[in-house]
C-alpha positions as CSV (number, residue, x, y, z in Angstrom):
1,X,101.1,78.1,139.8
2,X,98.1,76.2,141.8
3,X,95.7,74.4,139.7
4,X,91.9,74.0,141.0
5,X,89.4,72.2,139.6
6,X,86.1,73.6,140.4
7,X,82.6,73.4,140.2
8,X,80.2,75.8,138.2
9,X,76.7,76.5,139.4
10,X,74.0,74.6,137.7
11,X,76.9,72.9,135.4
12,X,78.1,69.2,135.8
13,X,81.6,69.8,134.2
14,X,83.9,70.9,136.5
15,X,85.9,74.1,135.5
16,X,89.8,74.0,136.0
17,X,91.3,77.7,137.1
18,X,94.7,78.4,136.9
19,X,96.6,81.2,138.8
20,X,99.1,82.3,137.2
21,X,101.3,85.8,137.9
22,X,101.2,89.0,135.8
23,X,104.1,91.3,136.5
24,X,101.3,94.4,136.5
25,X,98.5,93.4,138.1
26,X,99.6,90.0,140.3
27,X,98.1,86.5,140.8
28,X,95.3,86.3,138.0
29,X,93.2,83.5,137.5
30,X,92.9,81.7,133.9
31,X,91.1,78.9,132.5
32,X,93.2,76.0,130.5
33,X,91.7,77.9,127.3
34,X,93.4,81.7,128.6
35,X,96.9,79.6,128.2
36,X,99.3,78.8,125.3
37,X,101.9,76.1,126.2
38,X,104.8,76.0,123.7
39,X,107.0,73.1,124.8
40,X,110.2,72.8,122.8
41,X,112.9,69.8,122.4
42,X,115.3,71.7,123.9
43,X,114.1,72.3,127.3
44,X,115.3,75.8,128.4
45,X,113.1,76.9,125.3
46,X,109.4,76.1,126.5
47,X,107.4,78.5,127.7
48,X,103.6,79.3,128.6
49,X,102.1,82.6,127.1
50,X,98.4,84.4,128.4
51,X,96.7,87.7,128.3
52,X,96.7,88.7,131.8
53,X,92.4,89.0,132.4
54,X,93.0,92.8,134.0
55,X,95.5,94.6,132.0
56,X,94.9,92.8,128.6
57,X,99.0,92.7,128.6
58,X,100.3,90.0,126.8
59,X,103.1,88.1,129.4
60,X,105.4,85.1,128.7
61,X,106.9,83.0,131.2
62,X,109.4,80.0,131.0
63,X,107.7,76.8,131.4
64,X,110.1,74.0,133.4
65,X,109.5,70.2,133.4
66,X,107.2,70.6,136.7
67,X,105.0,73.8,135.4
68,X,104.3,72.0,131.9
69,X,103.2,68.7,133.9
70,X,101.0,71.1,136.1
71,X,99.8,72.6,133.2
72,X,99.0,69.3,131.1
73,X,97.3,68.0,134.6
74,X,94.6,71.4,134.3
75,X,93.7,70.7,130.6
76,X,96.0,73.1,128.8
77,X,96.7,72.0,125.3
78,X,100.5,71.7,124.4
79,X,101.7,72.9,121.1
80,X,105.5,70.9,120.4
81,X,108.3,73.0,118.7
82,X,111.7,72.3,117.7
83,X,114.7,74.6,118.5
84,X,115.8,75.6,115.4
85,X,119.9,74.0,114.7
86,X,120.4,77.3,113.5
87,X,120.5,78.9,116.4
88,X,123.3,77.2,117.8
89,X,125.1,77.4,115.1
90,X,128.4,79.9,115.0
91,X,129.5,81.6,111.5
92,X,132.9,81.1,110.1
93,X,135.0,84.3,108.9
94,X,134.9,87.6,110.1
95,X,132.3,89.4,112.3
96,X,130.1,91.6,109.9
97,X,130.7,95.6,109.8
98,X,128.6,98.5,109.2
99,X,130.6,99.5,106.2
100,X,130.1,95.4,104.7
101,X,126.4,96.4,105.9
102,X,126.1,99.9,104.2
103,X,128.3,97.9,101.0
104,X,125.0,95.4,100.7
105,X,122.4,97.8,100.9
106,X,124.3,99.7,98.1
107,X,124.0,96.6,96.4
108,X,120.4,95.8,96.7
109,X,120.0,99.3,95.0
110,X,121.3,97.6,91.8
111,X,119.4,96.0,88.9
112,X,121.6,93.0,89.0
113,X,122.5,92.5,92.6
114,X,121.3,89.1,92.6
115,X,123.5,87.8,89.8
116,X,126.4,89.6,91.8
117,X,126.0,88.2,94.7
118,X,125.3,84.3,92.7
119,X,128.7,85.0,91.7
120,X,130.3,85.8,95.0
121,X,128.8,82.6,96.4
122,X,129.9,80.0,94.1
């Protein structure tokens, strides 16, 4: 992913352009504006979205130490998440069924299937 830093015509601000790579179309070129860093606390996680300039496809791709840094460096604006602990959490008990599935839908379908399930919790 090379940045460049370049000059417009008739402008004094130089104008970064990023290439990036659409799995359609190829090498596109971006500007830090075309780019959405999501950079999370657990690294594996971050990643860098755009809407490729030809195809108007949406594409994600993970986003490393080095490509964030590279990223930062053309003016791209990183937005900080945190993995969820959730996710790395495993449940306790038994795997869930289709019948425990089709038995909670059928619950759902009753007046009081709050109250039921309050009482199945506590």
């Amino acid at each position: 992913m090379p940045i460049h830093p370049a000059k417009n015509k008739g402008m004094e601000d130089a104008v970064t352009t990023i290439k990036a790579t659409c799995p359609t179309c190829g090498e596109v070129e971006l500007t830090p504006d075309d780019i959405e860093l999501r950079v999370c606390n657990f690294a594996p996680a971050s990643y860098y979205t755009f809407e490729c300039p030809m195809c108007f496809v949406a594409v994600r791709k993970p986003a490393d130490d080095r490509v964030i840094q590279l990223l930062i460096s053309g003016g791209v604006h990183a937005v900080v998440w945190e993995y969820p602990a959730e996710v790395s959490e495993r449940p306790e008990g038994p795997p869930l069924t289709h019948d425990d599935l089709l038995d909670f839908h059928l619950l759902l379908d009753q007046p009081d299937w709050f109250e039921r399930l309050a009482s199945v919790a506590s």
